[in-house]
N, C-alpha and C positions, 0 to 999 in steps of 0.2 A: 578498616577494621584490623586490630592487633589478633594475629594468628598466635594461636594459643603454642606456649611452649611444648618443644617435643618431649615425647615419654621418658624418665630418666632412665636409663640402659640396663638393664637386669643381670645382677650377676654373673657370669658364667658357671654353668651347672656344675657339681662339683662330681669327679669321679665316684668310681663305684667302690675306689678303696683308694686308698693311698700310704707308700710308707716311710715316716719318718724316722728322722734319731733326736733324743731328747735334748741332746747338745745342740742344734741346731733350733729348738725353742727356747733354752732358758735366756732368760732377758731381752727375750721377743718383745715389743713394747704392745701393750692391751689396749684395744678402744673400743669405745662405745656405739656400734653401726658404724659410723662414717671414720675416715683415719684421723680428720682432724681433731675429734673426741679421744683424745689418748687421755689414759687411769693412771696409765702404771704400766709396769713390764712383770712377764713371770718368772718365777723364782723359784717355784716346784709345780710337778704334778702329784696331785694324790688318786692314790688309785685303792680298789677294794681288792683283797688277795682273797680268789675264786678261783674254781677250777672249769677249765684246766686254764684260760691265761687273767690275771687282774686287769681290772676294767676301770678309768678312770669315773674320779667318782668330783674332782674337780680342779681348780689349778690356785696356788697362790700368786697373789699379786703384789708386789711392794711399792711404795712413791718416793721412798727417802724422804730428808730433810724430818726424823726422827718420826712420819707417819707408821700407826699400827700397819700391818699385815692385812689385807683381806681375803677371803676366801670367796671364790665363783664356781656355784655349785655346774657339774659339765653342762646340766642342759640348758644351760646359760651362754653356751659357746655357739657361735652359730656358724662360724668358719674360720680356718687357717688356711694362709697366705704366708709366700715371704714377706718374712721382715715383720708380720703383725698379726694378731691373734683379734678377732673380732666378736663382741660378746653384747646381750641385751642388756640394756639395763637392768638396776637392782631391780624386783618385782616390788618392793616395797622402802620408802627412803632415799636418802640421797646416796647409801656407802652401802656396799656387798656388808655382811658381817665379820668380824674377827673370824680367823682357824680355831674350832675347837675339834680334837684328835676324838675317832671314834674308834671302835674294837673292830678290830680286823682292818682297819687304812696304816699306810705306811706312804710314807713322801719317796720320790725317788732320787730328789739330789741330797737330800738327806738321810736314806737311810739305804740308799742303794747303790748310788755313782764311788769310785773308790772303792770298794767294798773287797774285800778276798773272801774267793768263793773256793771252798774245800769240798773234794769226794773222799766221802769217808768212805768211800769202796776201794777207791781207784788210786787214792791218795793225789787227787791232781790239785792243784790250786791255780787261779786266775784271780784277775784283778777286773772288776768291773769296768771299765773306764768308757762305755756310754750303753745307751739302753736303747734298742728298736724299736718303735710303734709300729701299728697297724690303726688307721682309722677308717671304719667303712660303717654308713650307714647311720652317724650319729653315734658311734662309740668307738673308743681308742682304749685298744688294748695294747699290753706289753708283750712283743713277740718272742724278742730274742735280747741277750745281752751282748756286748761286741769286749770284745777281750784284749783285740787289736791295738797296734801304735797308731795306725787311723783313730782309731776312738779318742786318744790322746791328740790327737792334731785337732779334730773338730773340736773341741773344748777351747783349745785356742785359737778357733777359728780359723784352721789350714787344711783342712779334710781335705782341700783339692789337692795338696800334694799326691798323695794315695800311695807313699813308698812299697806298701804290702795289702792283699786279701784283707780286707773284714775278718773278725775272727767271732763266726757270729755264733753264741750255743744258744738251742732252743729252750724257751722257757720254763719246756715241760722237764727239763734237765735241770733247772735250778729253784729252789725249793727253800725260803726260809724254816727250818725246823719248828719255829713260831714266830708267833709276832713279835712275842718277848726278845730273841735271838737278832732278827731284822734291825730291830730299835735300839737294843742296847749292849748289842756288841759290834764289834767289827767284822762279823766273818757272817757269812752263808754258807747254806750247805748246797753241793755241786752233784749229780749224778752221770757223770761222763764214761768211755773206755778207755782205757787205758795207753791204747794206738795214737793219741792224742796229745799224748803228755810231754813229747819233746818239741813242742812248738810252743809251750809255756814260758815266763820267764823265770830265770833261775833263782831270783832274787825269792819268788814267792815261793818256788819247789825246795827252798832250802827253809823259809818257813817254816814250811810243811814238814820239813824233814826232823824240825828242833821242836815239833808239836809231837813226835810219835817214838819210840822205842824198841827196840827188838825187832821181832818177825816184820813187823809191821814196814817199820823204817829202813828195812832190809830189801820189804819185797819191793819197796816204793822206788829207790837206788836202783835195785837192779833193773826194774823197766826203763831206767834212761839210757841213751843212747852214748856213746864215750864222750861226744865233746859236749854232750849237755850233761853227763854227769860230770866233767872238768871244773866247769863252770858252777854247778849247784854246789860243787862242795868246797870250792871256794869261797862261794858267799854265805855257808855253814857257819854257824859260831863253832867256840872253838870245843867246848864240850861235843856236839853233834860232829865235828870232823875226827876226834876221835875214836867214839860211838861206830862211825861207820870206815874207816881205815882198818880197825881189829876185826871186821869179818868180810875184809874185800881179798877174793882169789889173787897169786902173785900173777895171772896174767890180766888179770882183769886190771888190777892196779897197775901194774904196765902200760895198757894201754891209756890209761886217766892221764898216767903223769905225763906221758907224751904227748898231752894238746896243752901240757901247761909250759909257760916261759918261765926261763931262771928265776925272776921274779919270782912269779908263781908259785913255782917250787920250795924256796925258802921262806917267804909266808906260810906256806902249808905246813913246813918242816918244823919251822919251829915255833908252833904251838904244838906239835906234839909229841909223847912221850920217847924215852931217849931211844929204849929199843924199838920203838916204829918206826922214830926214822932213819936208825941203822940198816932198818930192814927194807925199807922203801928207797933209800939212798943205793944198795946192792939191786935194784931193776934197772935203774938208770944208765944208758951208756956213760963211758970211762969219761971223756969230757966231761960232757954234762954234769957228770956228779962230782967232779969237782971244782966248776964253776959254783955250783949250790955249797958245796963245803965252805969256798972261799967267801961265800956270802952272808951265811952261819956263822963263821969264827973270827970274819974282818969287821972291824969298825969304821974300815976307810971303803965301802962299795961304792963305785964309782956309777954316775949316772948309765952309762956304755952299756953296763953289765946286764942293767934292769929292763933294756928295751925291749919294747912289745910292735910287732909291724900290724898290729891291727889299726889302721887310722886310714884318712883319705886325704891324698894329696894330690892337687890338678895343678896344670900352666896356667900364667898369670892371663894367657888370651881367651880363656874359656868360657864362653858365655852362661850367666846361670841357665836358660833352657837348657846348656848341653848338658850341667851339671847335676840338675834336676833327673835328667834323664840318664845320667851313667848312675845315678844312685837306683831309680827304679827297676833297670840293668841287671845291677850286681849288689843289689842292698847290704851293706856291710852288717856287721855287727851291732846294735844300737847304743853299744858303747862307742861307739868311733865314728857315730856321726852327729854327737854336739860341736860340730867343728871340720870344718874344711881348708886344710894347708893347704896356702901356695907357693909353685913351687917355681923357680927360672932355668933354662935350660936344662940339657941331659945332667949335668950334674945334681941335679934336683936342688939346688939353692935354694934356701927356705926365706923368703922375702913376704908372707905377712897371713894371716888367717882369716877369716870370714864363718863369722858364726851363721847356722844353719837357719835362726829366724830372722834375723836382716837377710839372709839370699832369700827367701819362699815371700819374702815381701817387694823384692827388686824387679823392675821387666825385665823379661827376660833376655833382651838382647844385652845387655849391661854384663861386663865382663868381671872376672872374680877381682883383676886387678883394683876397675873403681870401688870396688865394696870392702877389701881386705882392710885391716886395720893392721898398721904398719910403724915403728918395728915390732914386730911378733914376741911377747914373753918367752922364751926359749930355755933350755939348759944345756951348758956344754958337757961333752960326754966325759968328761975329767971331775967333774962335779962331783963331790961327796952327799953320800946319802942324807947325810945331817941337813947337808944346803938345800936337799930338794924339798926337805922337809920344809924350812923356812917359806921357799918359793910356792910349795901349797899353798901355807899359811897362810902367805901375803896376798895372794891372787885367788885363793876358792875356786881356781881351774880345775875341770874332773881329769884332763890328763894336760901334760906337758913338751910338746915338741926337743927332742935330745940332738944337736948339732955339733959336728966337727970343727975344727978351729977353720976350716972356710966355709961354714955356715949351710954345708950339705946335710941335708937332713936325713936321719941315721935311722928315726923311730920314733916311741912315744911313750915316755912313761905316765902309767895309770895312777890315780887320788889315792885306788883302794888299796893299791899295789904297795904303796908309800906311809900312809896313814894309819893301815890296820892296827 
């Protein structure tokens, strides 16, 4: 007699909550009960904006090769898993139906991933760059937004790096002012403190800064801290670096200009008016101010002049775990680690670079030497401004490695620094 086959294996129960990021679903591939039943992969969630957190209400699904979109209402979902999303079939049909948008839904990689998030209190801004869930019990809610460079690695599927903290705000802190707002603009509204605001990045607090006027964009300035206000008003247009240069204290401007590089300096200098920068040029020690003079009034700046020591350079024997692990360390500046110099002996010889997503893709015992790409685009520090111009140009590098005639490497000048 044929002993009847054994019972098929029963799920594993699923916990009592669990919590994801939505980077880590989209283009999850969809199946139908079993994984070999694959539909499609998803491509958004939608969710209903209720209080206090929105509740998904279902997910889109896409197949390429020019098929429609379909929409899988949630309680169609019956579990997630890595790697695949598992869902009943249509209740009726061969095909889920088309998305059709209803009042009060909003998509999240569409109308919320990317997204700058504004306190009109606090004057803070952020950038959404992934979104938290919560699934417990048959519903997934949206907990928290993550603001983090994490959030940016998961999208490109590097989250394991982990350089910094999540930067996660609660959701009861961010607030589409309406639906209209969510869907058809680019910004949210943010309700944060203030205490907060120098762990943002500068690029959005300067925004922020060319959104507001007067008192407002006064009192916003003054909550940053000096080297995050260096940097915000750097990445100012030039109308808003004005704006706020004519009511900043002489010691307060003092100490702004002193986290900035020569560089720096005459960028800032000259977009603005003749007596501000008479007047800002007299805080500057004697040197310093007249290296920014000479960079002002010459048409020959030499690369030397422009250098900036923000960049990260290691020996050619450094394994990427080590190097993984000195950035976790000492996390530089996020300007200064699309790129990792290396460097040969104490004289720091600059012998080849290694972009940061070929290391976070290499095993880890593999040394910066086999990964560098070699020989390294470089500038010599006799270089005229004009030529580094060109070497932007040709290369669309955000910064430049600057070397002495025996190829000791001196520094780095920045894209923005050159291009403004």
């Amino acid at each position: 007699m044929t002993n009847p086959p054994p019972p098929a294996a029963a799920a594993p129960p699923l916990p009592d909550y669990q919590l994801l990021f939505f980077s880590e679903l989209l283009e999850h591939k969809v199946c139908q009960t079993r994984e070999e039943f694959r539909i499609g992969k998803l491509t958004d969630l939608v969710v209903r904006l209720s209080e206090p957190y929105p509740e998904a209400v279902g997910i889109l699904i896409s197949h390429g090769w020019g098929k429609p979109t379909e929409f899988i209402p949630w309680d169609r979902v019956v579990r997630i898993e890595r790697g695949a999303i598992f869902v009943h079939p249509p209740a009726s049909g061969e095909r889920y139906p088309p998305f059709v948008d209803q009042p009060g839904w909003m998509l999240l990689n569409e109308h919320l991933m990317g997204r700058t998030i504004l306190d009109l209190d606090g004057r803070r801004v952020e950038v959404v760059n992934d979104v938290q869930l919560l699934q417990s019990r048959g519903r997934m809610l949206i907990a928290h937004v993550d603001a983090s460079f994490n959030g940016f690695l998961r999208k490109w599927h590097l989250g394991w790096i982990g350089l910094q903290k999540d930067q996660l705000i609660s959701w009861r802190h961010v607030q589409p002012l309406s639906i209209e707002d969510a869907t058809a603009t680019d910004k949210v509204s943010l309700s944060v403190t203030r205490q907060q605001i120098h762990e943002l990045p500068s690029e959005d607090l300067a925004d922020a800064l060319e959104e507001l006027s007067g008192k407002e964009q006064q009192a916003m300035f003054s909550a940053l801290a000096t080297d995050k206000a260096a940097e915000t008003l750097l990445d100012a247009e030039p109308r808003a670096q004005r704006q706020i240069v004519e009511d900043l204290a002489p010691e307060r401007a003092r100490a702004i200009l002193s986290e900035m590089t020569v560089a720096q300096l005459a960028d800032l200098l000259s977009a603005l008016p003749w007596d501000d920068r008479i007047d800002l040029l007299a805080l500057l020690p004697r040197e310093l101010a007249e290296r920014t003079r000479s960079i002002l009034a010459s048409e020959e700046t030499r690369a030397g002049s422009l250098i900036s020591q923000r960049f990260v350079a290691l020996a050619e024997e450094t394994s990427v775990g080590d190097a993984l692990a000195h950035l976790r360390r000492s996390p530089p500046d996020k300007e200064a680690i699309s790129y990792l110099y290396v460097v040969r002996g104490a004289e720091r010889v600059l012998t080849g670079v290694v972009d940061l997503r070929e290391m976070v893709l290499a095993p880890e015992s593999a040394t910066l030497a086999e990964l560098m790409a070699t020989p390294p685009v470089s500038a010599d520090e006799q270089l005229l401004k004009e030529d580094l111009v060109d070497l932007f140009a040709k290369y669309q590098y955000r910064m430049l490695p600057v070397v002495d005639a025996g190829d000791r490497l001196l520094g780095v000048v920045g894209y923005k620094d050159i291009m403004r």
